[in-house]
N, C-alpha and C positions, 0 to 999 in steps of 0.2 A: 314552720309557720306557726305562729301564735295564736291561742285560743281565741273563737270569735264572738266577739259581744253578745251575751242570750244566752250564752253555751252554760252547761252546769259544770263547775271545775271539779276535776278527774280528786276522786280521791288517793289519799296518800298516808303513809305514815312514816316519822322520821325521827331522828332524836336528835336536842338539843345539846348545847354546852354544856347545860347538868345532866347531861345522860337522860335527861325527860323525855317521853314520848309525845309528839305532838302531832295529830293529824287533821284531816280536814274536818271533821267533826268535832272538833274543838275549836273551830274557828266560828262558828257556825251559831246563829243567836244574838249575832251583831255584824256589823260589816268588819269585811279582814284588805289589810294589805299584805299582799303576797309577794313579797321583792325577792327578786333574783340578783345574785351580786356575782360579778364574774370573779375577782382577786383580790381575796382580804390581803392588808396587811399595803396596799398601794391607794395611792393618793384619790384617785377620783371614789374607788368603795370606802375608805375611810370617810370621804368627807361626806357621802350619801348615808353612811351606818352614821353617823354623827350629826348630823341634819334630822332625821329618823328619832335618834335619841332628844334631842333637845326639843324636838316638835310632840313628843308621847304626850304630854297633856293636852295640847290642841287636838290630836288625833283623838284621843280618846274622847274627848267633848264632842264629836263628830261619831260616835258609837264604833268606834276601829280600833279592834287590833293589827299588830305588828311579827309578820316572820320575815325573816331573811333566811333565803335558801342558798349553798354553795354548791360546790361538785368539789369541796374540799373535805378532808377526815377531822372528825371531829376534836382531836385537841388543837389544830389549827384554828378553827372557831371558836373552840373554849376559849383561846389565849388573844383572837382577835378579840374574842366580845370583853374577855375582861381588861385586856389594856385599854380598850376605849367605854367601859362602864356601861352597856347596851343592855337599857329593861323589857329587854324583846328575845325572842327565841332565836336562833341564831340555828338552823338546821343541816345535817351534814348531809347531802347526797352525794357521798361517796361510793358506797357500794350497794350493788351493783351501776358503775360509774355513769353518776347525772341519769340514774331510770326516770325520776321525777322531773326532772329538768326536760328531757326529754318529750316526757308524756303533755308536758305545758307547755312543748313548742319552742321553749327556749334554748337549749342545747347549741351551740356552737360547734363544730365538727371538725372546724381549723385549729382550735385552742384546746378544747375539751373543757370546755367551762360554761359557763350561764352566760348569756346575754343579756343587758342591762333591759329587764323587763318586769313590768309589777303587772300584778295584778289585780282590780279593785273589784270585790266579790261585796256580794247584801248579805243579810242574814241567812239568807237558803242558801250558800255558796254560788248561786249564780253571777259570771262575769260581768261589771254594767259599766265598767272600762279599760282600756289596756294602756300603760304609759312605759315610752319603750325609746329605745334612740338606734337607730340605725351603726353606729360605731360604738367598741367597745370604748375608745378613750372621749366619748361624749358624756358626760351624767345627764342624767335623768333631772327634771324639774319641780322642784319640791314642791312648790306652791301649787302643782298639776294635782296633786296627792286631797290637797283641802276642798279644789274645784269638782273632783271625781267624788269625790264623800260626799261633798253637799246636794250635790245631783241627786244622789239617790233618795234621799230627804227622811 
């Protein structure tokens, strides 16, 4: 079940494609998107990390950051984010397998991987919306990501 709107999001700490530490306190001072991507390296998360990438200035005009979360090991992330050039953190929740993924509701338990789920956190990390699709091979709605940011205002 996925975190519920008001909730304060569970802290965490993960590492990046450059082996950088990122956790929720570094999210934290502006509004964050919290994307969960079930399988790099396939068509519907490529074109969501790529939507993501191309929209980073808009997002940011909107006071947002960008993580994507896996339940993949880390130089699979390195090599997704650098073949498709992604100026966002790109986080491994590998071991112990999808803990974070889990903790945020999103874990799938058929696959063992993320369910396609963001999370749109304020400056206090608190959730103030959830953008999520019921099937792995649904993407998620870009344009949901600028409607959720403005809200918060």
């Amino acid at each position: 079940m996925t975190l519920a709107i008001g909730t304060a999001a569970p802290a965490f700490k993960l590492y990046d494609q450059d082996k950088e530490e990122v956790t929720l306190e570094s999210l934290k001072g502006g509004n964050a998107l919290v994307v969960f991507i079930p399988f790099p390296f396939t068509g519907h998360c490529d074109n969501e990390g790529c939507q993501l990438r191309d929209g980073l200035g808009d997002l940011g005009d909107l006071d947002a950051k960008v993580v994507v979360i896996t339940t993949h090991a880390l130089p699979t992330n390195a090599k997704w984010a650098s073949d498709n050039d992604f100026g966002f953190p790109v986080l491994a929740d590998y071991w112990p397998h999808g803990e974070v993924t889990q903790t945020y509701g999103a874990f799938n338990d058929e696959t063992g991987s993320a369910n396609r789920v963001t999370y749109v956190l304020d400056a206090h990390g608190i959730v103030r919306d959830v953008i999520a699709t019921n099937s792995l091979g649904t993407p998620r709605e870009y344009d949901l990501y600028g409607r959720a940011l403005t809200a918060i205002g």
